[in-house]
ChimeraX commands (.cxc) that place a marker at each C-alpha (Angstrom):
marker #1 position 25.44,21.32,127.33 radius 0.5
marker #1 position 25.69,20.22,131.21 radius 0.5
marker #1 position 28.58,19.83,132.92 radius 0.5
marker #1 position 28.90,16.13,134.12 radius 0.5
marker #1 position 31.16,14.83,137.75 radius 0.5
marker #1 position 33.45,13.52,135.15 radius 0.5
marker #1 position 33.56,17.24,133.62 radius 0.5
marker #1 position 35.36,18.09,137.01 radius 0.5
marker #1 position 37.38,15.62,137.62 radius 0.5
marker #1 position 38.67,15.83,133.69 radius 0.5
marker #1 position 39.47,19.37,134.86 radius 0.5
marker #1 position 41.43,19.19,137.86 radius 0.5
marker #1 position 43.13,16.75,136.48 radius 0.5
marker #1 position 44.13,18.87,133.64 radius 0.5
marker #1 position 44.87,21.94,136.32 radius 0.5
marker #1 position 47.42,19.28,137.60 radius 0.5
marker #1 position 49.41,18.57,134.79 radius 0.5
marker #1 position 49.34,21.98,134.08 radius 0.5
marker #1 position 50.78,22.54,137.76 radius 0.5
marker #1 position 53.65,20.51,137.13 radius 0.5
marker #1 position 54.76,22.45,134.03 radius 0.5
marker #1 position 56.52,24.85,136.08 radius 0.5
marker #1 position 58.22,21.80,137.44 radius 0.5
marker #1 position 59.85,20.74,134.06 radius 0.5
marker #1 position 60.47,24.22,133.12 radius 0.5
marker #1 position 63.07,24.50,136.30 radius 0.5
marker #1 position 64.04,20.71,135.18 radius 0.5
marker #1 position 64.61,21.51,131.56 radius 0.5
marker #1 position 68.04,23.68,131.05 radius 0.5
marker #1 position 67.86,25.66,128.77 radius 0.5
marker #1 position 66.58,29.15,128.96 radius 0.5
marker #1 position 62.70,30.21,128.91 radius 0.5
marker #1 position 62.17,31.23,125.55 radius 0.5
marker #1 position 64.17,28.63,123.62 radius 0.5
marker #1 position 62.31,25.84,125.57 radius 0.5
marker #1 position 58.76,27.73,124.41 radius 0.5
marker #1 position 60.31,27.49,121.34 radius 0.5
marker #1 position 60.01,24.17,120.81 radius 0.5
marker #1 position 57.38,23.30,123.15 radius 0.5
marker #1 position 55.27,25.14,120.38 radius 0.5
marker #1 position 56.49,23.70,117.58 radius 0.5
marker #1 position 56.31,19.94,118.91 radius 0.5
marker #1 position 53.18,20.37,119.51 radius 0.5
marker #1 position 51.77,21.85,116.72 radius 0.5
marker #1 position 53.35,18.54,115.27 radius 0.5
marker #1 position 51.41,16.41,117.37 radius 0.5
marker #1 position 48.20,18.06,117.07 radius 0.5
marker #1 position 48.39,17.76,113.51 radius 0.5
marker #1 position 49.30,14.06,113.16 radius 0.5
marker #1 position 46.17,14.28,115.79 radius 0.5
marker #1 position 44.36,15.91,113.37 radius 0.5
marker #1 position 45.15,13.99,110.47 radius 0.5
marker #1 position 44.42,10.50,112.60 radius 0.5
marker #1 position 40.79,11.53,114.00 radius 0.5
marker #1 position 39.57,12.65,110.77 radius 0.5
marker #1 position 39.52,16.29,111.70 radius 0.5
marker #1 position 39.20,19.39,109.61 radius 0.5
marker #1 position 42.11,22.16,109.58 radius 0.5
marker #1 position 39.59,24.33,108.12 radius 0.5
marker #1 position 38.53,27.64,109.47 radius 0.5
marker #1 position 37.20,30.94,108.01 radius 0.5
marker #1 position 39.72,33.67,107.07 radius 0.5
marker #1 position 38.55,35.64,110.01 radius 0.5
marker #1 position 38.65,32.77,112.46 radius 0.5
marker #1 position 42.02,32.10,111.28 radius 0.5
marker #1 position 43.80,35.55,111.74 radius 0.5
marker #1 position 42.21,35.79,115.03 radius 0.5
marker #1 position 43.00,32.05,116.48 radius 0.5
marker #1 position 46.00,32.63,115.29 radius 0.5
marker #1 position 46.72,35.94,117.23 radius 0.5
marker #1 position 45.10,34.02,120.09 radius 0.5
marker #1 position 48.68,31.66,119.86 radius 0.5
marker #1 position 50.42,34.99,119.78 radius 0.5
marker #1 position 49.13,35.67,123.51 radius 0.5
marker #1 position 49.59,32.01,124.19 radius 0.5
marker #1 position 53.30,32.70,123.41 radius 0.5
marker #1 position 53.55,35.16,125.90 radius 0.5
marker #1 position 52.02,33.54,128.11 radius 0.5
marker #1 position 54.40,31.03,128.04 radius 0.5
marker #1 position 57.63,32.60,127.92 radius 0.5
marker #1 position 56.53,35.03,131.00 radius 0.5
marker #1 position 55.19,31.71,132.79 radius 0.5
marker #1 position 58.35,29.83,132.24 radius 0.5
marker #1 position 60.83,33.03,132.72 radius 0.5
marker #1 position 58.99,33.72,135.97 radius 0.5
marker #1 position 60.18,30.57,137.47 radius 0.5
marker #1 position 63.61,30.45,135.88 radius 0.5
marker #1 position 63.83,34.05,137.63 radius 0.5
marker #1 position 62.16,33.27,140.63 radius 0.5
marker #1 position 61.17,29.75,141.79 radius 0.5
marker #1 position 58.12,27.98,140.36 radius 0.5
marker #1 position 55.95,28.53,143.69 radius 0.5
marker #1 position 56.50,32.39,142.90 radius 0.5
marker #1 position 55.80,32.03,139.51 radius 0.5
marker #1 position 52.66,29.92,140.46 radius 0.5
marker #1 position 50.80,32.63,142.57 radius 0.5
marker #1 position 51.45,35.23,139.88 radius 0.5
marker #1 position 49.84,32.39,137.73 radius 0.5
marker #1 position 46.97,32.97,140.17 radius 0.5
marker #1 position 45.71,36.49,139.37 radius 0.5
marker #1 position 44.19,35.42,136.33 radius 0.5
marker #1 position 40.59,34.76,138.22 radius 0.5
marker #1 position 40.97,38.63,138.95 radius 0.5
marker #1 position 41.66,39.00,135.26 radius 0.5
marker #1 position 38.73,36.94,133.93 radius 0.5
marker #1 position 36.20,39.02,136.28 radius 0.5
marker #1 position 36.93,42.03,134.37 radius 0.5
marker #1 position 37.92,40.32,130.80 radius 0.5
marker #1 position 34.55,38.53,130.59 radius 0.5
marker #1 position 31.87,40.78,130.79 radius 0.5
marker #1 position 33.89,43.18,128.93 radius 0.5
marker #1 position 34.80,40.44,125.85 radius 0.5
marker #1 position 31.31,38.37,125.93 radius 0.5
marker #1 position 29.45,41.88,126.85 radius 0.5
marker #1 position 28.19,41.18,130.00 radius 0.5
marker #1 position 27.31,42.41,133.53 radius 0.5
marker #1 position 30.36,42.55,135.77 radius 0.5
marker #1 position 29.33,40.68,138.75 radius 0.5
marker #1 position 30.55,42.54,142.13 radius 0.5
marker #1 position 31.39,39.46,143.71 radius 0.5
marker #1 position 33.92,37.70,141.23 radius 0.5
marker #1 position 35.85,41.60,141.73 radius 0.5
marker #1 position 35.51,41.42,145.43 radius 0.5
marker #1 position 37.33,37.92,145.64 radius 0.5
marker #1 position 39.92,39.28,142.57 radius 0.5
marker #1 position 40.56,42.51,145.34 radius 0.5
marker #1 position 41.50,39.19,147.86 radius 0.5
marker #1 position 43.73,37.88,145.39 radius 0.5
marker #1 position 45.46,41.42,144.96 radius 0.5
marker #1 position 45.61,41.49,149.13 radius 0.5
marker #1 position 47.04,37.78,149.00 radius 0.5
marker #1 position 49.89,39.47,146.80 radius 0.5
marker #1 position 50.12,42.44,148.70 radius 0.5
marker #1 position 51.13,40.15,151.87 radius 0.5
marker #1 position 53.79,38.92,150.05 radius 0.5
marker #1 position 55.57,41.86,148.51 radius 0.5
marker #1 position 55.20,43.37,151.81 radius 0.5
marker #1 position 57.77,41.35,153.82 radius 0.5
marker #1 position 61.36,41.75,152.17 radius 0.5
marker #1 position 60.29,39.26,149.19 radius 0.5
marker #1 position 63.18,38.16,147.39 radius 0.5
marker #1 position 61.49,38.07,143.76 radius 0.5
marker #1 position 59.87,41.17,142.58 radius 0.5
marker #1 position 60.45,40.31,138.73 radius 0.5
marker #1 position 59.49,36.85,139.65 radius 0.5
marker #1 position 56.24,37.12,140.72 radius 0.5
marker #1 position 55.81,40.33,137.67 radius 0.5
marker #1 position 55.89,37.79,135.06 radius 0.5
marker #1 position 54.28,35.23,136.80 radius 0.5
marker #1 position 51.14,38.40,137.19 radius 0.5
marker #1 position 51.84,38.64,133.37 radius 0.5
marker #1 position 51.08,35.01,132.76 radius 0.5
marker #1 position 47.89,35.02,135.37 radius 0.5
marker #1 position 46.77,38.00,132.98 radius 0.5
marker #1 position 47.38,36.52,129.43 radius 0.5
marker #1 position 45.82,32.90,130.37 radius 0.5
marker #1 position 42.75,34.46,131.52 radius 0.5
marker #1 position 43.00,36.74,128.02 radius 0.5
marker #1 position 43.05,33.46,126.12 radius 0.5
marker #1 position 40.74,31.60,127.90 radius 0.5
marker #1 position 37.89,33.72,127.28 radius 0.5
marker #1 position 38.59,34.08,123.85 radius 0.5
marker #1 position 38.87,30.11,123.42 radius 0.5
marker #1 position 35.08,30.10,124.91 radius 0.5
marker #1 position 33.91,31.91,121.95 radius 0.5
marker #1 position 36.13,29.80,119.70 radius 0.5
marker #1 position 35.23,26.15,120.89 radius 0.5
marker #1 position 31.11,26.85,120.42 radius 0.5
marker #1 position 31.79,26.26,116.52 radius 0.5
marker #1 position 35.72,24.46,115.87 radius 0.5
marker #1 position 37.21,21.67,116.74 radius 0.5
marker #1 position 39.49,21.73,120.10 radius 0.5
marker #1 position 41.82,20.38,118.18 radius 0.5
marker #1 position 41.76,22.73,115.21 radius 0.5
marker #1 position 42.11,25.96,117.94 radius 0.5
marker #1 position 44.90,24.36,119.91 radius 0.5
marker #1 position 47.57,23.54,116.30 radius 0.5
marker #1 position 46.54,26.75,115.21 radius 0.5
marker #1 position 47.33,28.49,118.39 radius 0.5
marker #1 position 50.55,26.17,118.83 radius 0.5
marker #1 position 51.72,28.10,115.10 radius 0.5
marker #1 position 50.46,31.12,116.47 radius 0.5
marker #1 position 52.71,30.67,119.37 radius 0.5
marker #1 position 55.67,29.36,117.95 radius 0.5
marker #1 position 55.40,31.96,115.56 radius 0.5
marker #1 position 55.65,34.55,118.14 radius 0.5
marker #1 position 58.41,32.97,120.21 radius 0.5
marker #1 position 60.27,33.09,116.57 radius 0.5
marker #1 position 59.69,37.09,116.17 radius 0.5
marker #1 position 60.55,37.47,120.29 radius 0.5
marker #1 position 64.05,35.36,119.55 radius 0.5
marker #1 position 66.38,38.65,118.21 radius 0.5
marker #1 position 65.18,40.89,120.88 radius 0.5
marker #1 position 65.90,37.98,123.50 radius 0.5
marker #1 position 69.10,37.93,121.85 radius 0.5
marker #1 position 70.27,41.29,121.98 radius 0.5
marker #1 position 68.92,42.35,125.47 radius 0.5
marker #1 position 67.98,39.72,127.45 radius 0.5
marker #1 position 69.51,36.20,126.63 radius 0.5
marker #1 position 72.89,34.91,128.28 radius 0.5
marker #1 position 75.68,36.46,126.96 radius 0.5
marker #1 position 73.61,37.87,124.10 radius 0.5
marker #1 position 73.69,34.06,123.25 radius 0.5
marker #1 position 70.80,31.35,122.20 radius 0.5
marker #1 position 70.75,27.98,123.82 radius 0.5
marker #1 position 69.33,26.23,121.15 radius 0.5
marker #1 position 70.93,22.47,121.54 radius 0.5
marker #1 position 68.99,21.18,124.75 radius 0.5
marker #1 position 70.17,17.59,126.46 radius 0.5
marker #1 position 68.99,14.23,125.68 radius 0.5
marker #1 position 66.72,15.32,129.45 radius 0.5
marker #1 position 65.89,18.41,128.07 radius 0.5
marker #1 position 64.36,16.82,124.90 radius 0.5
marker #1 position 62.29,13.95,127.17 radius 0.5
marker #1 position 61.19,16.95,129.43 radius 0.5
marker #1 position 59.98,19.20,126.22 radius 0.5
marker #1 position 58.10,16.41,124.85 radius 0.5
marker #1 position 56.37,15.83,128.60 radius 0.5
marker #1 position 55.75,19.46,127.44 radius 0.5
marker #1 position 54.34,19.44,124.43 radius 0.5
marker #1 position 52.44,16.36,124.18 radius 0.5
marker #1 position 51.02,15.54,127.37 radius 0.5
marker #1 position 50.72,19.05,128.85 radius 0.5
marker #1 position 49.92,20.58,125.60 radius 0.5
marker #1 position 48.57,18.51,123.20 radius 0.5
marker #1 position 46.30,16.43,125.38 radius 0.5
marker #1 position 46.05,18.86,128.48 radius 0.5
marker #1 position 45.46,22.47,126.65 radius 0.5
marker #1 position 42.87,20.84,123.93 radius 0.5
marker #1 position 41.20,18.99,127.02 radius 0.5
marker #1 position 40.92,22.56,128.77 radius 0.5
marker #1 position 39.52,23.84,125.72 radius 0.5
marker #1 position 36.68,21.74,124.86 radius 0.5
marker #1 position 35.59,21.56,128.61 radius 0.5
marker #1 position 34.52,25.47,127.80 radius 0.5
marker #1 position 32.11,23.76,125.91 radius 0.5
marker #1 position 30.05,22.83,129.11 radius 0.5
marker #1 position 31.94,24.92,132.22 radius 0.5
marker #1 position 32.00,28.42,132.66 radius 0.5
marker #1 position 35.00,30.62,131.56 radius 0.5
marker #1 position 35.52,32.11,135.22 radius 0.5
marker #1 position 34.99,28.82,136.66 radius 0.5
marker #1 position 37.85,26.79,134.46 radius 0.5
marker #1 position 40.23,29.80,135.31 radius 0.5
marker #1 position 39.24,29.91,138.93 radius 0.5
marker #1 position 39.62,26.44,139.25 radius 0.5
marker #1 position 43.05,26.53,137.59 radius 0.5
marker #1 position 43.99,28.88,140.34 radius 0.5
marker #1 position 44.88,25.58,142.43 radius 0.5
marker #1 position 47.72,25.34,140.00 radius 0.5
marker #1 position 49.46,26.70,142.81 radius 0.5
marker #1 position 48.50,24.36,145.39 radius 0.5
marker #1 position 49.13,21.19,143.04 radius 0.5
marker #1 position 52.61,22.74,141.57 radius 0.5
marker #1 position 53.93,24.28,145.23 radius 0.5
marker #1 position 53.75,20.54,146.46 radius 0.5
marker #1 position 55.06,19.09,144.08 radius 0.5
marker #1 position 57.84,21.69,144.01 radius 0.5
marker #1 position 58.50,21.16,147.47 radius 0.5
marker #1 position 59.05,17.45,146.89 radius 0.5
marker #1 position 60.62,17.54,144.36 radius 0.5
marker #1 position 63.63,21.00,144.91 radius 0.5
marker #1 position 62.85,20.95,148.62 radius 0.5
marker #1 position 65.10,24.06,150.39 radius 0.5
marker #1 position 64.83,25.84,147.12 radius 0.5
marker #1 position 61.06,26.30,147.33 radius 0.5
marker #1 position 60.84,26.76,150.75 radius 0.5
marker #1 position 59.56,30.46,151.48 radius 0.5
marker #1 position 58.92,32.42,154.00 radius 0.5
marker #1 position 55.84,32.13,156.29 radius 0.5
marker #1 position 54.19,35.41,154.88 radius 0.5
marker #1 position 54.69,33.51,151.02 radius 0.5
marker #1 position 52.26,30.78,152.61 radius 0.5
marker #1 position 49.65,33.66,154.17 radius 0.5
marker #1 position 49.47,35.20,151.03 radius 0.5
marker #1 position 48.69,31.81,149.25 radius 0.5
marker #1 position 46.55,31.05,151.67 radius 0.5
marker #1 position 44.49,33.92,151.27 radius 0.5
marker #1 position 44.60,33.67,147.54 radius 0.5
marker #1 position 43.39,30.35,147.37 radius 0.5
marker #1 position 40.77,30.77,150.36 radius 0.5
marker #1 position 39.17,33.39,147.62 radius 0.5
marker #1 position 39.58,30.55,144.55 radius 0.5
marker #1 position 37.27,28.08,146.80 radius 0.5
marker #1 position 34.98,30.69,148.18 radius 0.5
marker #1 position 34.05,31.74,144.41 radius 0.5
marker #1 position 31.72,28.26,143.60 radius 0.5
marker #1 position 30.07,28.62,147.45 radius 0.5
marker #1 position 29.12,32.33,146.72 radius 0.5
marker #1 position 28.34,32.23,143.56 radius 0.5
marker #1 position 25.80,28.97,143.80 radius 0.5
marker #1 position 24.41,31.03,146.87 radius 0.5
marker #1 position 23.59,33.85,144.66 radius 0.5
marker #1 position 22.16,32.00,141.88 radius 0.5
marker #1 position 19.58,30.26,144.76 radius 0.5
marker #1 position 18.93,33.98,145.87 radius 0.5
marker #1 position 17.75,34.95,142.66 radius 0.5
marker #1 position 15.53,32.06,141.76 radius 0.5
marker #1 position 13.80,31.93,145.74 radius 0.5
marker #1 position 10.55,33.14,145.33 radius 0.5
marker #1 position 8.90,36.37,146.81 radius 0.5
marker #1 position 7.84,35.61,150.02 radius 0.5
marker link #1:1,2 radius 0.2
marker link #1:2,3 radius 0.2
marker link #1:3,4 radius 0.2
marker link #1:4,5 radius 0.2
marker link #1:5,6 radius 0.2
marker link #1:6,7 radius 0.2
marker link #1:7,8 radius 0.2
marker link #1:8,9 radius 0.2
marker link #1:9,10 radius 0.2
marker link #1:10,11 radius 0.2
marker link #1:11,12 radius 0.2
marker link #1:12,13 radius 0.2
marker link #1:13,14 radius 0.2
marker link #1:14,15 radius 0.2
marker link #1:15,16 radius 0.2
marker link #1:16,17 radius 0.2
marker link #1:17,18 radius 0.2
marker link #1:18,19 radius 0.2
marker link #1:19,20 radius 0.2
marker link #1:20,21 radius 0.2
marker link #1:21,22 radius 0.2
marker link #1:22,23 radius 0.2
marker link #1:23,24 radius 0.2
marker link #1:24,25 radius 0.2
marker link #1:25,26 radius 0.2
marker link #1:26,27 radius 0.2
marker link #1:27,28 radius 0.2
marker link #1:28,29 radius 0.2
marker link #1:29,30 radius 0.2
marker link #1:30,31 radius 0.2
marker link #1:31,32 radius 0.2
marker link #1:32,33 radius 0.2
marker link #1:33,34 radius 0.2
marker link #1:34,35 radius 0.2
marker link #1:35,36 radius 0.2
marker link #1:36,37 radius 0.2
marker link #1:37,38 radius 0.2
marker link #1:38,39 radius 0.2
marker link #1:39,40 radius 0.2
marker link #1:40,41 radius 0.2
marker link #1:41,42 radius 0.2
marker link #1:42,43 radius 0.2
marker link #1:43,44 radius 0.2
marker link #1:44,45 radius 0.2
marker link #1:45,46 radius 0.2
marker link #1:46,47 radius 0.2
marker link #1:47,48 radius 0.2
marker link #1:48,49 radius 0.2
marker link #1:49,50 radius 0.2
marker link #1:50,51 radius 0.2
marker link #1:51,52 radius 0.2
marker link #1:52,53 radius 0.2
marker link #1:53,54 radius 0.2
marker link #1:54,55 radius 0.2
marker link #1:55,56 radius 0.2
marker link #1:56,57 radius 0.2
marker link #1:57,58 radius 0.2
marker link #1:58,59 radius 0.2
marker link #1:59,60 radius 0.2
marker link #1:60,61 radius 0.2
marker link #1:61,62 radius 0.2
marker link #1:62,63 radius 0.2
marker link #1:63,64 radius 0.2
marker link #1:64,65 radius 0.2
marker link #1:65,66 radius 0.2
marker link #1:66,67 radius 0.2
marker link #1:67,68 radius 0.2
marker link #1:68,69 radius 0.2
marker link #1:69,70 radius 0.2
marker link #1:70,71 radius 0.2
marker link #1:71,72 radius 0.2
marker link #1:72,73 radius 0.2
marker link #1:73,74 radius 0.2
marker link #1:74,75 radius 0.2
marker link #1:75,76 radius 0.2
marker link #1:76,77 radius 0.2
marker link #1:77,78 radius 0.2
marker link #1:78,79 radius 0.2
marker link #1:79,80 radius 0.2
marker link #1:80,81 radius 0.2
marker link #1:81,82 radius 0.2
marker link #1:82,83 radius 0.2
marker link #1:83,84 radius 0.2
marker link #1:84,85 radius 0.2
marker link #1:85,86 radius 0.2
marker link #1:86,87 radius 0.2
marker link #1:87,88 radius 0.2
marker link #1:88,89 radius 0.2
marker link #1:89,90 radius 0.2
marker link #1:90,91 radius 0.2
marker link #1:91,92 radius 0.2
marker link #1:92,93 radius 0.2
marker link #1:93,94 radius 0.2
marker link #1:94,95 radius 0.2
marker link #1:95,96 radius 0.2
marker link #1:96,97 radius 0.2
marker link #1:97,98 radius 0.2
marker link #1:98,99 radius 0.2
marker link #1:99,100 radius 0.2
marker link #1:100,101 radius 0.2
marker link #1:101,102 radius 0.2
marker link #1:102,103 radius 0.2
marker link #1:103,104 radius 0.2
marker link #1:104,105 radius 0.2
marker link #1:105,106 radius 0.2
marker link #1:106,107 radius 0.2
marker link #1:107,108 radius 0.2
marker link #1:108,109 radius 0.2
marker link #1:109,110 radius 0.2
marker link #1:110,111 radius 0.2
marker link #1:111,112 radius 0.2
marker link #1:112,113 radius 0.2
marker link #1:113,114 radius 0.2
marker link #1:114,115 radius 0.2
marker link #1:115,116 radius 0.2
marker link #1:116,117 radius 0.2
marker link #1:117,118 radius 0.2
marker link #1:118,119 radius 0.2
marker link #1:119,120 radius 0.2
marker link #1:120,121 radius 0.2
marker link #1:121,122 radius 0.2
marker link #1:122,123 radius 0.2
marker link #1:123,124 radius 0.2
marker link #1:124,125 radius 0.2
marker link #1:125,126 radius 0.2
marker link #1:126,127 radius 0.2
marker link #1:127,128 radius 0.2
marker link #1:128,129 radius 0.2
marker link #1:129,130 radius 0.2
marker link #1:130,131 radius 0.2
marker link #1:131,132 radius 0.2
marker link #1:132,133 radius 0.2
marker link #1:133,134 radius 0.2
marker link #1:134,135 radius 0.2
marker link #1:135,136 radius 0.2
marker link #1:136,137 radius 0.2
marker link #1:137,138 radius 0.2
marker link #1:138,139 radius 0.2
marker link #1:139,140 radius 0.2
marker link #1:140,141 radius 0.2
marker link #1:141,142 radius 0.2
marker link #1:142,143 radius 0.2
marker link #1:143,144 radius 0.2
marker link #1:144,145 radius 0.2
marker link #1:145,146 radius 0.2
marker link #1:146,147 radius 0.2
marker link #1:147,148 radius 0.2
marker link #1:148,149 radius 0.2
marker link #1:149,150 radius 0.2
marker link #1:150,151 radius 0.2
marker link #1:151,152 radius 0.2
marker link #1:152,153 radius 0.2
marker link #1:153,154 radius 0.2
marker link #1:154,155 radius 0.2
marker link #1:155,156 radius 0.2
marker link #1:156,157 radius 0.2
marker link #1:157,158 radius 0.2
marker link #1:158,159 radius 0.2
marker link #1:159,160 radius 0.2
marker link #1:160,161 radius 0.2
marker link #1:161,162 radius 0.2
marker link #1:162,163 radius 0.2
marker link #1:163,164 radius 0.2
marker link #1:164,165 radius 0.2
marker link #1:165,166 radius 0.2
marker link #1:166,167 radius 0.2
marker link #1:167,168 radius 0.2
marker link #1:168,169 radius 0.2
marker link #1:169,170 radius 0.2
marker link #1:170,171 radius 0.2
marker link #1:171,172 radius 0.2
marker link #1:172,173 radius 0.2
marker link #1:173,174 radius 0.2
marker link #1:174,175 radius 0.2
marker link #1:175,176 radius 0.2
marker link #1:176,177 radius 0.2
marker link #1:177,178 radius 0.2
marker link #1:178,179 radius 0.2
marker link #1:179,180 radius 0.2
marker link #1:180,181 radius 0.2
marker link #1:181,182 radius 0.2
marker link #1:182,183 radius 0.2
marker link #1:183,184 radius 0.2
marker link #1:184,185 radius 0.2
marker link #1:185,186 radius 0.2
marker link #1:186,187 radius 0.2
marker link #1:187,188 radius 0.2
marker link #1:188,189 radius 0.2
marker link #1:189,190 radius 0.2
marker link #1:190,191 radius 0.2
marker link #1:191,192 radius 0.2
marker link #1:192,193 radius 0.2
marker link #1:193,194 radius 0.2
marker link #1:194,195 radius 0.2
marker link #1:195,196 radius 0.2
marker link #1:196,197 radius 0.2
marker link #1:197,198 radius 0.2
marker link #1:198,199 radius 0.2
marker link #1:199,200 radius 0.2
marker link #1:200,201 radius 0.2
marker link #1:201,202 radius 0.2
marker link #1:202,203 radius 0.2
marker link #1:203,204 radius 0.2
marker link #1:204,205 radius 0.2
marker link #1:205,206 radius 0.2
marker link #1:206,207 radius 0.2
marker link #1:207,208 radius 0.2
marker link #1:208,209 radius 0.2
marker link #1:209,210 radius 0.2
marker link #1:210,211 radius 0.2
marker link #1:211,212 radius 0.2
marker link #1:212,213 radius 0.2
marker link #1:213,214 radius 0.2
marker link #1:214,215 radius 0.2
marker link #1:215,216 radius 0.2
marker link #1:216,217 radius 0.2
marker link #1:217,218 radius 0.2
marker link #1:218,219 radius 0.2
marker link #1:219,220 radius 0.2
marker link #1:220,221 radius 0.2
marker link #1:221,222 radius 0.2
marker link #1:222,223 radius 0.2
marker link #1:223,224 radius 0.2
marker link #1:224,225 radius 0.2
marker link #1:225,226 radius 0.2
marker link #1:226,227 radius 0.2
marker link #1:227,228 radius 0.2
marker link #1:228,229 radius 0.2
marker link #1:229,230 radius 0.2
marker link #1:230,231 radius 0.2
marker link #1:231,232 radius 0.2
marker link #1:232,233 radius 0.2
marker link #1:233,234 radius 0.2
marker link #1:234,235 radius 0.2
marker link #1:235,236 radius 0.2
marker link #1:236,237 radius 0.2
marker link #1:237,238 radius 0.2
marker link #1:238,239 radius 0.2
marker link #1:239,240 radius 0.2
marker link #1:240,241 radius 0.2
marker link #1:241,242 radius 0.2
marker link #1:242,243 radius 0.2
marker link #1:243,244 radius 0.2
marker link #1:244,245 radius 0.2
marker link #1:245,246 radius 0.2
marker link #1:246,247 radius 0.2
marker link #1:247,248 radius 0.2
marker link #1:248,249 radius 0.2
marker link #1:249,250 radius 0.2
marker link #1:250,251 radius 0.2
marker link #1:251,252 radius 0.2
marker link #1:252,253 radius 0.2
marker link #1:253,254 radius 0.2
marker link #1:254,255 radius 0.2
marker link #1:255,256 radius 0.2
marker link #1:256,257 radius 0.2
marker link #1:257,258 radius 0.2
marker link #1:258,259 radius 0.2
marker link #1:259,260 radius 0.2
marker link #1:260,261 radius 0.2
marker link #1:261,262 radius 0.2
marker link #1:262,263 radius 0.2
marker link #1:263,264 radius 0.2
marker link #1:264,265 radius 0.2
marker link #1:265,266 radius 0.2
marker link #1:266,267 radius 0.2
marker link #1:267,268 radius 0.2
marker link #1:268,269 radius 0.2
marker link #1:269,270 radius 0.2
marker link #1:270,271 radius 0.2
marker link #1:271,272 radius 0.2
marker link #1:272,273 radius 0.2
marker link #1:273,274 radius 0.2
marker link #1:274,275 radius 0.2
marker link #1:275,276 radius 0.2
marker link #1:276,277 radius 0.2
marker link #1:277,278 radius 0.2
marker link #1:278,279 radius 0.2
marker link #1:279,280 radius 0.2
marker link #1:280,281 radius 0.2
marker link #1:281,282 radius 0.2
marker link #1:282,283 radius 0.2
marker link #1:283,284 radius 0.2
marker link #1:284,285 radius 0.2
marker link #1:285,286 radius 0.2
marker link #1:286,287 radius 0.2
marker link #1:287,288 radius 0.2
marker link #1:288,289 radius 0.2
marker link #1:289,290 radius 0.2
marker link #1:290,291 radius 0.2
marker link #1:291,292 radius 0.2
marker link #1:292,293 radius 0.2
marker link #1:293,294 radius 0.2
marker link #1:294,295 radius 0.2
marker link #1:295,296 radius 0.2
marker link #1:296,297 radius 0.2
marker link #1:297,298 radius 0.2
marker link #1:298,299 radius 0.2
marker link #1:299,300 radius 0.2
marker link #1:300,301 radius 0.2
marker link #1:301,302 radius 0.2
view
């Protein structure tokens, strides 16, 4: 299938909904993991009143199933390092960590779908690394910060390539409520370790606000429900590195809005901006290289 303009537009304007995620998760207060907790489990309600509406199947294969649903497991973690990132950090940090996951796909890619590693897609991933390097380098303030945010870059970009394979023969809806259980499920399993070691206290905030609530269903059903399935099924017609380098301007749509929205709070550092910069001057040289070498190969002998 071929990608259409509306294919694009569809996706950025999925990539911006999923930049302002890190926005609620600052907004919402309660801690990371209890607010993945029921991000995951509203939504797996809503897909499968979704389901249930549209006339689509829940059915999948044993095989499928396990593994979809071990996809939701990563999804989890995903998550909770996402969200903890920013509740450690700020969400700008936690956004460029986010942003690693185009070097992730480069490698994950060929080695998943069996392919050739193409030297380019590593050479811009090596920018991305530089882009970090820059700013570590200059007294940054959030070391764990932008860890987990790295963690989340590398677990989207996991998923995401493993969704490609998925989506060529089940419903988007079907992957995303089993992945939702998947998810929730791990988040369950994670909740005594939280407890003991890393949680407030040694304490679960499990009673969020009236706010809370509004901003976990903002959560679950439009950034999740509608905004994850819509991500999926565009893998129908884009390429996997192309979707994740593309959601590399997470950054770029959630730092604004960030700014706006916290102002001082998010305010780094001028090195924090070089390093973004350089990280997102490799996400929009990817499409211009890559369309250059595809030309290159099809230009006949001379």
């Amino acid at each position: 299938m071929i990608a259409s303009t509306a294919d694009y537009f569809k996706l950025h304007f999925v990539v911006f909904l999923w930049g302002f995620t890190a926005i609620l998760g600052l907004l919402i207060s309660i801690p990371a993991v209890e607010m993945v907790l029921y991000r995951t489990l509203l939504a797996a309600i809503g897909l499968a009143v979704l389901i249930t509406v549209t006339g689509n199947s829940f059915k999948v294969d044993k095989v499928d199933l396990i593994g979809i649903l071990g996809t939701g497991f990563i999804v989890g973690i995903h998550w909770i390092a996402f969200f903890a990132s920013a509740k450690v950090s700020n969400a700008s940090v936690s956004l460029v960590g986010f942003a690693t996951g185009s070097l992730w796909t480069a490698f994950l890619e060929p080695m998943i779908s069996r392919t050739r590693v193409k030297t380019f897609e590593v050479v811009l991933g090596i920018i991305v690394v530089i882009g970090l390097y820059i700013i570590f380098s200059f007294d940054f303030q959030f070391p764990l910060g932008l860890i987990l945010g790295i963690a989340s870059g590398f677990t989207i970009a996991l998923f995401t390539v493993i969704n490609a394979k998925y989506v060529k023969r089940i419903h988007p809806y079907t992957i995303t409520f089993l992945e939702m259980i998947g998810a929730f499920a791990c988040t369950l399993m994670f909740l005594p370790f939280y407890k003991n070691i890393w949680a407030t206290n040694q304490t679960l905030q499990l009673l969020p606000t009236a706010m809370d609530w509004f901003y976990i269903c903002i959560l679950s059903f439009v950034c999740s429900v509608y905004a994850y399935s819509a991500g999926i099924e565009l893998l129908k017609r884009l390429s996997v590195f192309f979707v994740q380098l593309t959601s590399n301007l997470e950054p770029v749509y959630g730092i604004i809005m960030a700014v706006i929205i916290f102002g001082d709070t998010e305010k780094m550092k001028t090195e924090f901006y070089i390093g973004t910069a350089v990280i997102i001057l490799a996400v929009i040289a990817h499409p211009l290289i890559k369309e250059k070498s595809i030309r290159d190969y099809k230009a006949p002998d001379q």
